[in-house]
N, C-alpha and C positions, 0 to 999 in steps of 0.2 A: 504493500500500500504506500510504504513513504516513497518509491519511486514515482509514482503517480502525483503525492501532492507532491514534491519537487518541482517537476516538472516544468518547462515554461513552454505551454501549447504552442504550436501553432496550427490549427484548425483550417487544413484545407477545401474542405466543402460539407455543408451537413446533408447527409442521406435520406435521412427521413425525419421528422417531428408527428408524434399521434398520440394522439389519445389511444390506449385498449382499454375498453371495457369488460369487464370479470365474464368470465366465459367465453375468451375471445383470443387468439394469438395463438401461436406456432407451441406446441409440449416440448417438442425435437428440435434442436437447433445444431445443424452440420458444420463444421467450418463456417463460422459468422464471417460475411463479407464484409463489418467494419469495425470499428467501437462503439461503443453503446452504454449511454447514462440514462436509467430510469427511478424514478420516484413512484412509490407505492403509498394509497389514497387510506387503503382500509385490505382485512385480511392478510392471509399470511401464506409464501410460497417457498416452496425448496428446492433452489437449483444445486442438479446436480450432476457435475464436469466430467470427463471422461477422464479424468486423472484420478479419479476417487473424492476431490472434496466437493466437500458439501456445503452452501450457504443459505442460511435461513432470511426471508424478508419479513418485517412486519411493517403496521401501517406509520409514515412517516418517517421509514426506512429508503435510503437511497442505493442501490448496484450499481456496480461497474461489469459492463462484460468485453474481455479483450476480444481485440478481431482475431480471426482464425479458433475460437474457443470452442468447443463441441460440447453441449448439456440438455440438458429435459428438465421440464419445470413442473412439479407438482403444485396444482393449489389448493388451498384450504381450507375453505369460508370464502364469501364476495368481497371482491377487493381489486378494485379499479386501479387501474397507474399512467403516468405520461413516462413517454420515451422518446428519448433523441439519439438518430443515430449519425454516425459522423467517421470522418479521414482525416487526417493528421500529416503533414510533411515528412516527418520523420517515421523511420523504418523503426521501428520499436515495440515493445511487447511490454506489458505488465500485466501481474495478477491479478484475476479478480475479487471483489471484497465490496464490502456492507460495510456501511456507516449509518448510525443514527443522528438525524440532521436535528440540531437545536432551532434553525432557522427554518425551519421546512414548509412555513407558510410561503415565507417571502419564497424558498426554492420554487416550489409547487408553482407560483404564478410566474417565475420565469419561464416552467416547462411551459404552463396555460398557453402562456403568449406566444413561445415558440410553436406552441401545436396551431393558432391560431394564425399566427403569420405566416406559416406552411401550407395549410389550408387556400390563405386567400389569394396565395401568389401575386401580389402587387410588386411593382415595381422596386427592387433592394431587395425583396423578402429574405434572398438569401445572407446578405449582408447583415438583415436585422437578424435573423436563428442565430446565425453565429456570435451575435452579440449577446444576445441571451442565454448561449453555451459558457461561452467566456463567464456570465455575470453568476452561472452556475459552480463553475469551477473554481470560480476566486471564493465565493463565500466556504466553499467545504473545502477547500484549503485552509482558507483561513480558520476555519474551524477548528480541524484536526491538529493545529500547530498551538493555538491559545489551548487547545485540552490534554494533549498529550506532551506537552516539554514545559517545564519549569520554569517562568516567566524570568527571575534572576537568572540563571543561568544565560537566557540569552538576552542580557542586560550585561552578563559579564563581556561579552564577546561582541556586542552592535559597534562600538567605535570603531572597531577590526573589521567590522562588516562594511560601513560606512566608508573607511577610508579604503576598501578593494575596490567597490563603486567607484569614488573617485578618482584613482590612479591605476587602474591593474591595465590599461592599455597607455600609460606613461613611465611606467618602470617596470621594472621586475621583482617582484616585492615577495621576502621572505616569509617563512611562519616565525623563524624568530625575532622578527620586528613587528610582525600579528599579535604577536603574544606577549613579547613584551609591552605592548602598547594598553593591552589587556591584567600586565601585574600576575600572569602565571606561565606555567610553564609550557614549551611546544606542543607535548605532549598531550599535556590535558586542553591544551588548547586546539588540537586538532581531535580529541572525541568529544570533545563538545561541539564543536561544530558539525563534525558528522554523524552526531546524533540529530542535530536538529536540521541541516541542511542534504542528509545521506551521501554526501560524496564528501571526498578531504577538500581540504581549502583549496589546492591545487586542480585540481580539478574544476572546480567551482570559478576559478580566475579564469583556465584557461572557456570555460564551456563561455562566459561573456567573451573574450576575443573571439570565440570561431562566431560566435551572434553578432556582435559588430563587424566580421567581416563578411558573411553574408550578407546584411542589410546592404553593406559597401556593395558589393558586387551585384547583388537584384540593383541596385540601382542604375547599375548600365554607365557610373559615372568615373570609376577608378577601375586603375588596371588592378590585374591581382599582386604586383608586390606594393603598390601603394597602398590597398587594402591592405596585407598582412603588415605595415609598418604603422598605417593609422590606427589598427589594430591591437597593437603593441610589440609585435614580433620583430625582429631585426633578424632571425635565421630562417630562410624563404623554407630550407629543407625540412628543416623543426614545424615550422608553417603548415607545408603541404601534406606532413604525414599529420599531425593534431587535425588539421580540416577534415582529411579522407578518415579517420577514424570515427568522428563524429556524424560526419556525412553523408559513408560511401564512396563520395566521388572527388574529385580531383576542384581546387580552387577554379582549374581553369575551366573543366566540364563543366561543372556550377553554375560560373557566368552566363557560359553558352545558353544550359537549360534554362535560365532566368530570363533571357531573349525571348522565348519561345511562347 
């Protein structure tokens, strides 16, 4: 699940937005053609994955189901839900999981709206689903982060966080200057952070350069060593292997498909 909230979407196209109503929608589900966030109104269902686990929904309960995932869903009582389904830029996989939404009104009328915007296909619709995915996925992020991690804790480490934001594509900037900045040691200053951000700090600096130099490059405006320098890199080879690892493909491909 913390790979999920981590995450910084980018949501390529939404697939579907609906309402299902309780006695309605697929038991079987084969290789899902996408991702998929649903919120559940009333009643209670039991998906269950071809891997053996098993998750239970109840009402005001939210799912995640990865694309490519194979399950059958039991249900148990009447119990209506909205769903959105969707694509993502990235080639990527996470587990599926259940969360109980504290916010689940305000979620609920994101789904609404998305199923309603879908429905009427006016002009943008797709612009707006996406916007009301996005408006889904920040609040149960944000959710999961004020419940589950220790509010001091990351009080201990935000200046650290704060100053990567501002410099990690102007220096090269160490954990022992993170952490001294923070009054503890490297150590615990990189499992604190990968407790509550799931990757090490290094990771975390470099996943912002390869985001800024994509944005550089979608934008048709810098070559690709000006990107990897505005970016913060100064080694094009260090560069090119961190992008294709992240991306698949080559700085230079990139561009190209960003043409397209």
């Amino acid at each position: 699940m913390i790979d999920f909230m981590n995450h910084d979407f980018d949501i390529r196209n939404i697939v579907l937005a609906c309402f299902v109503p309780s006695g309605t929608g697929l038991s079987t589900h084969k290789n899902r053609p996408s991702h998929g966030l649903a919120i559940h109104i009333g009643g209670e269902k039991i998906y269950t994955f071809s891997d053996g686990k098993e998750l239970t929904v109840k009402a005001n309960d939210i799912i995640y189901l990865p694309k490519h995932s194979t399950y059958t869903v039991t249900a148990k009582g009447h119990g209506d839900c909205y769903a959105i389904n969707f694509d993502i830029d990235e080639s990527i996989s996470f587990s599926p999981f259940v969360i109980k939404a504290k916010k689940h009104v305000a979620i609920a009328e994101h789904f609404h709206l998305a199923n309603k915007i879908w429905e009427l296909k006016k002009h943008g619709y797709m612009m707006k689903c996406k916007a009301e995915l996005y408006n889904i996925i920040y609040v149960i992020q944000q959710e999961y982060f004020s419940e589950y991690f220790p509010k001091n804790k990351l009080e201990m480490i935000q200046s650290a966080v704060d100053y990567i934001h501002e410099n990690y594509f102007k220096e090269n900037i160490s954990i022992e200057a993170l952490s001294k900045m923070c009054n503890i040691t490297p150590e615990y200053f990189r499992r604190i952070f990968k407790s509550f951000y799931g990757v090490s700090p290094i990771n975390y600096i470099n996943n912002l350069k390869i985001t800024r130099a994509r944005e550089l490059l979608e934008s048709q405006m810098y070559s690709v060593t000006d990107a990897a320098i505005i970016s913060g890199y100064t080694d094009m080879s260090h560069f090119s292997r961190e992008f294709k690892k992240r991306t698949e493909i080559s700085p230079s491909e990139y561009k190209k498909s960003a043409q397209q």
